[in-house]
PyMOL CGO cylinders between C-alpha atoms (Angstrom):
from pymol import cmd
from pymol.cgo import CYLINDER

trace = [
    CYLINDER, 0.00, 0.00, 0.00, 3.17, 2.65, 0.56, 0.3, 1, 1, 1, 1, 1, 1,
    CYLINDER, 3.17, 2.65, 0.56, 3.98, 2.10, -2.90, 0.3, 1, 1, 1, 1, 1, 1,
    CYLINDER, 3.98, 2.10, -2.90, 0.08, 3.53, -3.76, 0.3, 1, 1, 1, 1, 1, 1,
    CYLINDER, 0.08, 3.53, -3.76, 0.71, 6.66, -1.27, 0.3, 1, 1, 1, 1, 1, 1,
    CYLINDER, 0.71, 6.66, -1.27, 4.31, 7.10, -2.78, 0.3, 1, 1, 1, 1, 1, 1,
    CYLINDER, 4.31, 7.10, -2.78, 3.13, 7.28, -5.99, 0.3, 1, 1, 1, 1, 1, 1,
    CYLINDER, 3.13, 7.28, -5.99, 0.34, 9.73, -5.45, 0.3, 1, 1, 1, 1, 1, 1,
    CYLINDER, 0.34, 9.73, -5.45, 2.92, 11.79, -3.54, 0.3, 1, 1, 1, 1, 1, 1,
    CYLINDER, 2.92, 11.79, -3.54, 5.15, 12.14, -6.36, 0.3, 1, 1, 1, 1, 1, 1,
    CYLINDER, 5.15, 12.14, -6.36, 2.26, 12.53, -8.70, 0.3, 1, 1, 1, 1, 1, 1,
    CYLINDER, 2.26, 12.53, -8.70, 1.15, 15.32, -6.29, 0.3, 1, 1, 1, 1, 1, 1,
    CYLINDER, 1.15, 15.32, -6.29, 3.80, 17.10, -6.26, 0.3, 1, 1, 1, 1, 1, 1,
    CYLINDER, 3.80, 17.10, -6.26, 4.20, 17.46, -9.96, 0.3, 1, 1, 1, 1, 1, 1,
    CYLINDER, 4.20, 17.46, -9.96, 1.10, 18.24, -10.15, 0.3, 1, 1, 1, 1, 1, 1,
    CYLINDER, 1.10, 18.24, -10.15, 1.96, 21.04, -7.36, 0.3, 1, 1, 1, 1, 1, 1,
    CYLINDER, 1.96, 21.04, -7.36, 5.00, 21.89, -9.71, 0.3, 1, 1, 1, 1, 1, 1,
    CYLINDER, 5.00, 21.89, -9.71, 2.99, 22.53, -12.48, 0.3, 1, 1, 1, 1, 1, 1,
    CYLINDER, 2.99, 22.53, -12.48, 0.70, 24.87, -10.74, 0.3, 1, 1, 1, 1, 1, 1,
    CYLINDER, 0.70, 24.87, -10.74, 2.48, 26.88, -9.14, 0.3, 1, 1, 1, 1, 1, 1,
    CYLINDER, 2.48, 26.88, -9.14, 4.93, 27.60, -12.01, 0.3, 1, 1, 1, 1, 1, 1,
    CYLINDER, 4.93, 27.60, -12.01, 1.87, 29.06, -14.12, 0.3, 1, 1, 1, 1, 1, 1,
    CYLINDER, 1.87, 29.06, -14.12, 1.20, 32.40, -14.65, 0.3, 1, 1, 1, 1, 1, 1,
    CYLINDER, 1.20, 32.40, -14.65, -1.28, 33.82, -13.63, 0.3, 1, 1, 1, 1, 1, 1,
    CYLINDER, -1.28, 33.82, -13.63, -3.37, 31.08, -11.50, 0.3, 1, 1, 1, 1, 1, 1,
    CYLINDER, -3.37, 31.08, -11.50, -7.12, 31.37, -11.20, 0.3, 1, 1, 1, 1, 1, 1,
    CYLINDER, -7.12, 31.37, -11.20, -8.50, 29.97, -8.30, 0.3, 1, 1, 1, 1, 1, 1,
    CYLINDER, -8.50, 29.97, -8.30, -12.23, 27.99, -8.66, 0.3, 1, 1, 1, 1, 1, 1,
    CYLINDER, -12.23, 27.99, -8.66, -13.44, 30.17, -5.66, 0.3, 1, 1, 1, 1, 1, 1,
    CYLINDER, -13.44, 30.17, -5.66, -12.35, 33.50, -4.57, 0.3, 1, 1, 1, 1, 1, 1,
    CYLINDER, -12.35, 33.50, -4.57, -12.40, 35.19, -1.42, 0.3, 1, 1, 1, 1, 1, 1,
    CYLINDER, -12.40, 35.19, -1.42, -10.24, 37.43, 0.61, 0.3, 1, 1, 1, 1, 1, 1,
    CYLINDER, -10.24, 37.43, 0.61, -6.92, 35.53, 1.14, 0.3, 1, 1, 1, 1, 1, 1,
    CYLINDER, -6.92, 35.53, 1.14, -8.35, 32.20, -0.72, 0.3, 1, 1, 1, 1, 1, 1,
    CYLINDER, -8.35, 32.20, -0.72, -4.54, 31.32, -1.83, 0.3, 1, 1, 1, 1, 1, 1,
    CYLINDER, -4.54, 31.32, -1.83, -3.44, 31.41, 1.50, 0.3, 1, 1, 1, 1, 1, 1,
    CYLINDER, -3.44, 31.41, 1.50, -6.20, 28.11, 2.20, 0.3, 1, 1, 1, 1, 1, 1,
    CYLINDER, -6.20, 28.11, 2.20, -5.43, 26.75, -1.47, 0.3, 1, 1, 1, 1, 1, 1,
    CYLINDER, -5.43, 26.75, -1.47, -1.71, 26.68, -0.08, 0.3, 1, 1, 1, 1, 1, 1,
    CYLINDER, -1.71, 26.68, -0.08, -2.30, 25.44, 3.12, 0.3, 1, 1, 1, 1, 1, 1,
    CYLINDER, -2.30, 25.44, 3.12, -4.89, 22.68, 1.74, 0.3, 1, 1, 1, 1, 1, 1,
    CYLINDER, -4.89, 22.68, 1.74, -2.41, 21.91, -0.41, 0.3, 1, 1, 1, 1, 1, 1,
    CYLINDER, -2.41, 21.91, -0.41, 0.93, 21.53, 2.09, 0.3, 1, 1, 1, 1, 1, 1,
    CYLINDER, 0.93, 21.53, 2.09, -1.29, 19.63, 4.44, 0.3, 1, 1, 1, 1, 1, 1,
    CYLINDER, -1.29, 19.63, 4.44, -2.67, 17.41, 1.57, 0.3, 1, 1, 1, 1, 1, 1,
    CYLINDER, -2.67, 17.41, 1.57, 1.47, 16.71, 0.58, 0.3, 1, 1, 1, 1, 1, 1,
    CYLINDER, 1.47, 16.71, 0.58, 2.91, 16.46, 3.95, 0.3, 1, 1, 1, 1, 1, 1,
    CYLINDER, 2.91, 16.46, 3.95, 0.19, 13.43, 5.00, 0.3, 1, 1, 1, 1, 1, 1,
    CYLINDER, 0.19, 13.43, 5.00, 1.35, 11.79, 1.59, 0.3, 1, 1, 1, 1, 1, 1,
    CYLINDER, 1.35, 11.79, 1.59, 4.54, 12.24, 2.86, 0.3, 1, 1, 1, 1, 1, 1,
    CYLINDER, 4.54, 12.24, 2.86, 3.86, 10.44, 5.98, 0.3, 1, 1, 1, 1, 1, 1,
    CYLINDER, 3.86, 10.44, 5.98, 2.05, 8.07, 4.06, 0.3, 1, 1, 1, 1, 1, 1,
    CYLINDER, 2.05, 8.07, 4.06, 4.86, 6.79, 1.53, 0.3, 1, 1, 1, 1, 1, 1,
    CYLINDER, 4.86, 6.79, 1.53, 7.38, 5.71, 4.19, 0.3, 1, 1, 1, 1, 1, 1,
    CYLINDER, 7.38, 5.71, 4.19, 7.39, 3.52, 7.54, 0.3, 1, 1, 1, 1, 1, 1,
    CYLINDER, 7.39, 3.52, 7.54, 10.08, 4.58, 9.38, 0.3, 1, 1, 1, 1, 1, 1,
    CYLINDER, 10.08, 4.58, 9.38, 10.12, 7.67, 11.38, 0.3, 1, 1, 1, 1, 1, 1,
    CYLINDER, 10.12, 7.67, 11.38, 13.21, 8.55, 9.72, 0.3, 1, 1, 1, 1, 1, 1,
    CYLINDER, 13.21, 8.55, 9.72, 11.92, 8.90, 6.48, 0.3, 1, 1, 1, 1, 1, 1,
    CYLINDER, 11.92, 8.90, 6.48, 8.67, 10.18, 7.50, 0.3, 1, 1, 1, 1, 1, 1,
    CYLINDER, 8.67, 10.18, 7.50, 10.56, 13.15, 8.88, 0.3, 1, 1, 1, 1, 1, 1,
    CYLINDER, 10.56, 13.15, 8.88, 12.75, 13.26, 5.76, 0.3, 1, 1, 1, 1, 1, 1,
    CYLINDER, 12.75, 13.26, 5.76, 9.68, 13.11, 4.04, 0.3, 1, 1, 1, 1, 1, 1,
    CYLINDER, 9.68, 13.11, 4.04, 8.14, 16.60, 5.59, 0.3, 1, 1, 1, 1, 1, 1,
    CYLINDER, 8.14, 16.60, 5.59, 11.35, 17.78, 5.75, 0.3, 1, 1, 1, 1, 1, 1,
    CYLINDER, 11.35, 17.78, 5.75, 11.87, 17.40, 1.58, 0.3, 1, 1, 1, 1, 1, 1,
    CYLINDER, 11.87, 17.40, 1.58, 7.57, 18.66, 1.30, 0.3, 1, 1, 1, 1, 1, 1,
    CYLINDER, 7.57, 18.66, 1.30, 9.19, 22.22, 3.62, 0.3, 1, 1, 1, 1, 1, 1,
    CYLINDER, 9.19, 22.22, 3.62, 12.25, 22.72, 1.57, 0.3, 1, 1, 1, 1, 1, 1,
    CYLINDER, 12.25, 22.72, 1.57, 9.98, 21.92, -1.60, 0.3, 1, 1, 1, 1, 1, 1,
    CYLINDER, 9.98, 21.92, -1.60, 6.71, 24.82, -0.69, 0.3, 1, 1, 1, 1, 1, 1,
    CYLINDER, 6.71, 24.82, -0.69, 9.95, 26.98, -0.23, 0.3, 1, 1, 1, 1, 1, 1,
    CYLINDER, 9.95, 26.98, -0.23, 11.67, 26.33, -3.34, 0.3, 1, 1, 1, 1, 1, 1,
    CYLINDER, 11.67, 26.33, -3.34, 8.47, 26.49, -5.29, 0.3, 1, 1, 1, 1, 1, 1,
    CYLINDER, 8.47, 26.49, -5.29, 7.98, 30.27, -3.84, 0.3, 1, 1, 1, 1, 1, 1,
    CYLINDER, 7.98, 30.27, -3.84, 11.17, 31.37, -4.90, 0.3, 1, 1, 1, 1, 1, 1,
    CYLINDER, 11.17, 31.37, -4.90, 10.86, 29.82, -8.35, 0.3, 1, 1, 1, 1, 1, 1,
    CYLINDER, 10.86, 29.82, -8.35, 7.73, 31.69, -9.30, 0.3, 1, 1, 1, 1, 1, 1,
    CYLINDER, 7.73, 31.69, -9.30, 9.72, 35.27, -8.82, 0.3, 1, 1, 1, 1, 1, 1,
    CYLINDER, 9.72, 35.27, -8.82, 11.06, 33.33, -12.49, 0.3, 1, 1, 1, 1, 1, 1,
    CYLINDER, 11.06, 33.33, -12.49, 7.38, 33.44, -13.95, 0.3, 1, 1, 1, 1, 1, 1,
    CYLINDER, 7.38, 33.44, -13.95, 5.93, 36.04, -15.70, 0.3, 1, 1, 1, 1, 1, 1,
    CYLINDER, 5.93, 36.04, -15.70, 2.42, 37.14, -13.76, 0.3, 1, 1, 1, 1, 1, 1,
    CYLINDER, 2.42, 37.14, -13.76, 4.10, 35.90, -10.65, 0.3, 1, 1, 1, 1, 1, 1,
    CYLINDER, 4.10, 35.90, -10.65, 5.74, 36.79, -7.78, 0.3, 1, 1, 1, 1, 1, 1,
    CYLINDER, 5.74, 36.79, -7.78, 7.31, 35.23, -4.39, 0.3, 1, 1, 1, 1, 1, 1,
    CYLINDER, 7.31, 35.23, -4.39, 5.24, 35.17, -1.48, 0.3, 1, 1, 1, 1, 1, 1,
    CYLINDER, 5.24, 35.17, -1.48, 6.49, 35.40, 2.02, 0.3, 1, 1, 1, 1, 1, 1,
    CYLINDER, 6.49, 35.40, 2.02, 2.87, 34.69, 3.18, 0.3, 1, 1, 1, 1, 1, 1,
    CYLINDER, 2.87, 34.69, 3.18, 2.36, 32.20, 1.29, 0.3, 1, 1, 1, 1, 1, 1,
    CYLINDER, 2.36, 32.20, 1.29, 5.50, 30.19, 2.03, 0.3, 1, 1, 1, 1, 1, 1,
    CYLINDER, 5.50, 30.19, 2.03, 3.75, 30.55, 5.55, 0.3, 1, 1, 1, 1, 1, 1,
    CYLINDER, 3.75, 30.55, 5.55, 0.80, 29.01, 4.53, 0.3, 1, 1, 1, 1, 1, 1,
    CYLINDER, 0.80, 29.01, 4.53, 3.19, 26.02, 3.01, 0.3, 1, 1, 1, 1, 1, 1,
    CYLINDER, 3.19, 26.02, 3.01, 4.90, 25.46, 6.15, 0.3, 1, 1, 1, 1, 1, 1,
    CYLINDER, 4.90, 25.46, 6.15, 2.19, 25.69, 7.97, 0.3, 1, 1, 1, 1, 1, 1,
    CYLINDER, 2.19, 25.69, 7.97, 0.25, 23.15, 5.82, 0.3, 1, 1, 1, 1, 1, 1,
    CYLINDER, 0.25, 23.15, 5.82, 3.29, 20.66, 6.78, 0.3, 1, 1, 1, 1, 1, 1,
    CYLINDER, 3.29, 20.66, 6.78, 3.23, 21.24, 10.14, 0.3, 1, 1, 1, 1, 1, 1,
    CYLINDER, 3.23, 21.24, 10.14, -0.32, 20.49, 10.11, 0.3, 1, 1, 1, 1, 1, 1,
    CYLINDER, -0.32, 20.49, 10.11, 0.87, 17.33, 8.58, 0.3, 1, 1, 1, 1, 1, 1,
    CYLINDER, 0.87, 17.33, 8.58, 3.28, 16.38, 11.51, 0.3, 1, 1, 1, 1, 1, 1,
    CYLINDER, 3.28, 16.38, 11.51, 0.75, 17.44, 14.24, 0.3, 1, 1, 1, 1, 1, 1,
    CYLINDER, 0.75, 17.44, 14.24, -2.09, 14.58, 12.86, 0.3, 1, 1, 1, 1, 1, 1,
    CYLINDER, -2.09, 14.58, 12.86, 1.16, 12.39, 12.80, 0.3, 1, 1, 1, 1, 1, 1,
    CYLINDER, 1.16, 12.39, 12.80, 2.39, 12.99, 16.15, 0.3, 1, 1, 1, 1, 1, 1,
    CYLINDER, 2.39, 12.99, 16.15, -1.32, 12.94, 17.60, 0.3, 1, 1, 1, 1, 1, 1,
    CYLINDER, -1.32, 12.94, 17.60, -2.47, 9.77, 15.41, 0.3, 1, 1, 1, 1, 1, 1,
    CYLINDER, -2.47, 9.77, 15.41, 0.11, 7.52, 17.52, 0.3, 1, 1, 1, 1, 1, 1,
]
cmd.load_cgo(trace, "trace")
């Protein structure tokens, strides 16, 4: 069953590639800060992959780990995209999406 979860990890994280790389995003609903919850629905959604894919602590932490260093790097790529434009917020949002993660993983035990 990891190798299911692994899979739809690194599928989801293409797919997270992909979108955030675009320009100009448009978002199916829109309210006042909805990218903030599309980010933070989305880090959470990665980081329990994460946690998912692996059975050792180890690599569950390397796991969130790689999903915190990856919402970062994906911030600092899109100053590269036309339309687009770093966030410092929403690289909170990302990290806070993974920590969400590890909290349902430290309290699921």
């Amino acid at each position: 069953m990891r190798h299911v979860f692994r899979i739809a990890w690194l599928a989801s994280l293409a797919a997270t590639v992909w979108l955030s790389l675009q320009p100009q995003p448009e978002f199916p609903v829109e309210f006042w800060n909805a990218d903030k919850v599309y980010h933070l629905l989305g880090y959470v959604w990665l980081g329990l992959l994460g946690i998912l894919s692996f059975t050792t602590s180890a690599a569950k932490r390397r796991a969130l780990l790689f999903t915190l260093a990856f919402g970062v790097a994906m911030e600092f790529l899109q100053g590269f995209v036309p339309g687009r434009m770093p966030s410092f917020w929403d690289g909170v949002a990302n990290a806070a999406g993974v920590g969400l993660a590890w909290s349902a993983r430290r309290f699921s035990k």
